[in-house]
Every structure is written in C-alpha cells, then in structure tokens.
C-alpha positions in Angstrom: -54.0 55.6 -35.8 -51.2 53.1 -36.3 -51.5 49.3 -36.5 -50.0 49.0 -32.7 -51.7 51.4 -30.9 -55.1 50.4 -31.9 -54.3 46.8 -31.4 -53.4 47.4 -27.7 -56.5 49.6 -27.6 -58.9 46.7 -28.3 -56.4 44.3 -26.2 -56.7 46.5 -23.2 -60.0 45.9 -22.2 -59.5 42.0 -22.1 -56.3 42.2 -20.3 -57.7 44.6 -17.8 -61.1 42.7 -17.2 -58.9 39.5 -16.6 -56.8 41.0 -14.0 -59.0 43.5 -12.4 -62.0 39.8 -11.4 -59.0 38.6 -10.2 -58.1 41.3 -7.8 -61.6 41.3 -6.8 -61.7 37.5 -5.9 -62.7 36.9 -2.3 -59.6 34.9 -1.2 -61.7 31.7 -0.2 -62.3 31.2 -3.9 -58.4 31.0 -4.5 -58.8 27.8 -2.2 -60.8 25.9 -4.5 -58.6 23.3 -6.5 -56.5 25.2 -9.4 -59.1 28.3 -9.1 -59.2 30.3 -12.4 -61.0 33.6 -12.7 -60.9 34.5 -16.4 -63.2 37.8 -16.7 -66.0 39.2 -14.1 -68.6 36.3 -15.5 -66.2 33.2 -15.9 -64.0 30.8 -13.8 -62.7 27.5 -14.5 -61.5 24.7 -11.2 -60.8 21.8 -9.6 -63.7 20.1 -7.4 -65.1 22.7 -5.4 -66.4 21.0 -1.6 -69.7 21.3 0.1 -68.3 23.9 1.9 -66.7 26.1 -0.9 -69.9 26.2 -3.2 -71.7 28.3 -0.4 -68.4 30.6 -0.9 -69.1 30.5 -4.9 -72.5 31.2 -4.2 -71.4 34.1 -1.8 -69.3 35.7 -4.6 -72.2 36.1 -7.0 -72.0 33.0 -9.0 -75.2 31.7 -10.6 -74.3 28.7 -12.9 -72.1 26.1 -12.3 -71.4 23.9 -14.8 -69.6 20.2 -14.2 -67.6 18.5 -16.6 -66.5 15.5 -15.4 -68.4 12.0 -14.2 -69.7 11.8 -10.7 -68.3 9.0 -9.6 -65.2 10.3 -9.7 -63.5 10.2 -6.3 -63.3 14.0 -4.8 -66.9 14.3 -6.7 -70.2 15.1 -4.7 -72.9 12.8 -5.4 -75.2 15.5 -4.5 -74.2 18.4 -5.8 -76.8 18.8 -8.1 -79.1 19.4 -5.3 -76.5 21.5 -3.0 -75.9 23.9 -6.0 -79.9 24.3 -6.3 -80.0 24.4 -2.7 -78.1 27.7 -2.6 -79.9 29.5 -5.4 -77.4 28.2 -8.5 -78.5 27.0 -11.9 -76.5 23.4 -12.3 -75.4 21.8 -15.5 -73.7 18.6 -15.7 -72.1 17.4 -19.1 -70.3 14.2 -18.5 -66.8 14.2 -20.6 -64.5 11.2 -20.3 -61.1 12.4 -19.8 -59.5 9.9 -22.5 -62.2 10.6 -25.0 -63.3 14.2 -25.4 -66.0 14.7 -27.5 -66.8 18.2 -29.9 -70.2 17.8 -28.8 -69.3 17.8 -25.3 -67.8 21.1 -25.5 -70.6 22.3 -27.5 -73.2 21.2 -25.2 -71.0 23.6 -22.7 -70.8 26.3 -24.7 -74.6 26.4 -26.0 -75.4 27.2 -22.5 -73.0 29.7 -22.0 -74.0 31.4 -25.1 -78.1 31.2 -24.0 -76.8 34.0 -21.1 -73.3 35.1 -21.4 -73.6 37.4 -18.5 -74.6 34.6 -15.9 -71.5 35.0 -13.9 -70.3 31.0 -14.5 -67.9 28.9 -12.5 -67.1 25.7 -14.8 -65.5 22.8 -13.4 -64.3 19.0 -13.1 -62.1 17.5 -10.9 -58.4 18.8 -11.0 -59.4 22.2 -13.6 -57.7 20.3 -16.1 -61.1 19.4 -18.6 -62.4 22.8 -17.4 -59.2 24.6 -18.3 -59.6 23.1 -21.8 -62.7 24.2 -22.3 -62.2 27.4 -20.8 -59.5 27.7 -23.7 -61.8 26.8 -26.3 -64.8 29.0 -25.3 -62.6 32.3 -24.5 -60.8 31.8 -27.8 -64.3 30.5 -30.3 -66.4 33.1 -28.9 -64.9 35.7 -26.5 -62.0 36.7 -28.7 -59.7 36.2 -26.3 -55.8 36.0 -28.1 -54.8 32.0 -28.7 -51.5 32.9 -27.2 -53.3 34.6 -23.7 -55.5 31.3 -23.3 -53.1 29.2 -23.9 -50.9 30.4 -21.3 -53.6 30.8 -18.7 -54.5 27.2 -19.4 -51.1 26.2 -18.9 -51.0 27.3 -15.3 -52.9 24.5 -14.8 -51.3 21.8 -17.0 -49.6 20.8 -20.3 -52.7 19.1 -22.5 -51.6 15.7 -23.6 -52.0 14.3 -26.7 -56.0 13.2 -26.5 -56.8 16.4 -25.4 -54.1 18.4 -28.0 -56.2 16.5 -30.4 -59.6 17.1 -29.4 -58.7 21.2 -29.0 -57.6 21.3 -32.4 -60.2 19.6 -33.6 -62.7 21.9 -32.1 -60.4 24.8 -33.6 -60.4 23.4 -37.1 -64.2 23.1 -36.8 -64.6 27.1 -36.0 -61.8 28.0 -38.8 -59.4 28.6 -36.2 -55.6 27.8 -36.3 -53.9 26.6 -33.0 -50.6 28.2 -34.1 -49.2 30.7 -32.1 -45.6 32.3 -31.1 -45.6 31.7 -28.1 -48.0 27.8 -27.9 -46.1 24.6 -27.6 -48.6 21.8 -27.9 -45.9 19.3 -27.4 -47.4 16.5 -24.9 -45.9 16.2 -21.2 -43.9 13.0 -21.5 -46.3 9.7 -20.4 -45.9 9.4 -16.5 -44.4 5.8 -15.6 -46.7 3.5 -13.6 
C-alpha cells in the first residue's frame, strides 16, 4: 500500500469522528459560547449558563471540567454544586489567563487520561483557555494532526503571545514541534485601550 493511501486511511477515522459528533449535536449545545465538539467524548466553550448545563447534561456529558477563576464575571459561583446537582463529575483547575502554567494543563489532562471515554465538556469563559488546551491534549495524546488542531482552535481565536509561549512550551516538553504548513503563530496585534 502506498505512503498516501494508508495515511488517509489512519486520518479517516479522526476526520470522520470529528464531523460525524458534530452532526449529532443537539442544536441547544451550539448556543453555548464558542461551542466546540471535537470527537463523541470531547468539547471545549465559552461559559455555559445555569440553564445550558441541564442541556449538557441532557446530551450525555459526564465531566465538566472549568479552567478559568470563578470570579470572573459571566462565571457561576455555584456551579460546582449545579453540575453535581445534575449527575456530572466537576473539576475546576484555576489558570490565570496572563500566566498559563504546564502544570495547569497537566492537572487537566491527568484527569482526562484516568477515563478517556467520560464524554467531557471543558471550559472557561470565552473557549479561548479551553481551546488551548483542547489543542494541546488532542495533539499530546489523541494524535490528532498539529495542523487540524490548530485550525479548529483558531475558530475561536488567534493565541497571543503568553499563550503562543505557554503551548510551545508544553510541546517542547512532550518532544513535539509546533511547526506546521499550514500554523501561523504570529500574535493578533495588541488591542488599543
């Protein structure tokens, strides 16, 4: 068999498990903030409300993991106990956006790795933490293509430099190069105040 044809063979799967969760995504999920449903067991967003976790929860969702601090302002001070409330593991590692830490995402992925079939919703507040994470966990240990993460987490945004930094950091550490055709890393310009 030919170098091509068994590389789209083993690429197949992943691109067909990606778009065939998303087909299958009840349409309320698609209202949650920047909603990302990555495989049948994984999904990255924004701040899901009260309202929307009892849709999660609907869908089949058993963890959800939180990545941001809660007070932020769209954050639920409760949602620790909502989550429970409706049946849900809940997991909250606390990343700072303008210092990501490698243990933070390691913390994350630990847990993902103790079940990886837990279907998982991972979030903070805009998708933009999770996203990067999402990135980093497809790509370490679900051997998703660089390239394909990449662009799924630039649906959501453009990393800036901090967080440019702390992916390829967490790359270097698992022997991984964030080179790819198709990946600019260059940082969105700074937004004026």
């Amino acid at each position: 068999m030919n170098k091509f044809l068994s590389s789209l063979l083993i690429l197949t799967p992943l691109l067909t498990s990606s778009v065939s969760a998303a087909e299958k995504a009840d349409p309320a999920l698609a209202e949650i903030t920047n909603f990302r449903q990555y495989s049948s067991t994984f999904a990255s967003s924004g701040q899901p409300t009260r309202e929307q976790f009892s849709t999660i929860a609907e869908n089949g969702f058993e963890r959800i993991v939180y990545i941001a601090f809660t007070n932020n302002q769209n954050a639920l001070p409760d949602a620790d106990l909502v989550v429970k409330g409706l049946g849900m593991e809940y997991m909250q590692v606390p990343v700072d956006f303008n210092n990501p830490l490698p243990s933070d995402f390691y913390a994350f992925a630990d847990s993902m790795r103790r079940n990886t079939d837990k279907k998982t919703l991972l979030h903070c507040q805009v998708n933009a933490r999770a996203t990067a994470f999402s990135f980093l966990y497809r790509v370490i240990y679900a051997d998703v293509p660089l390239a394909q993460a990449k662009a799924d987490m630039n649906t959501v945004w453009q990393p800036n430099e901090v967080w440019r930094d702390f992916i390829f950091t967490v790359l270097a550490e698992n022997d991984i190069s964030p080179d790819c055709e198709d990946c600019d890393w260059t940082p969105p310009p700074p937004r004026e105040q």
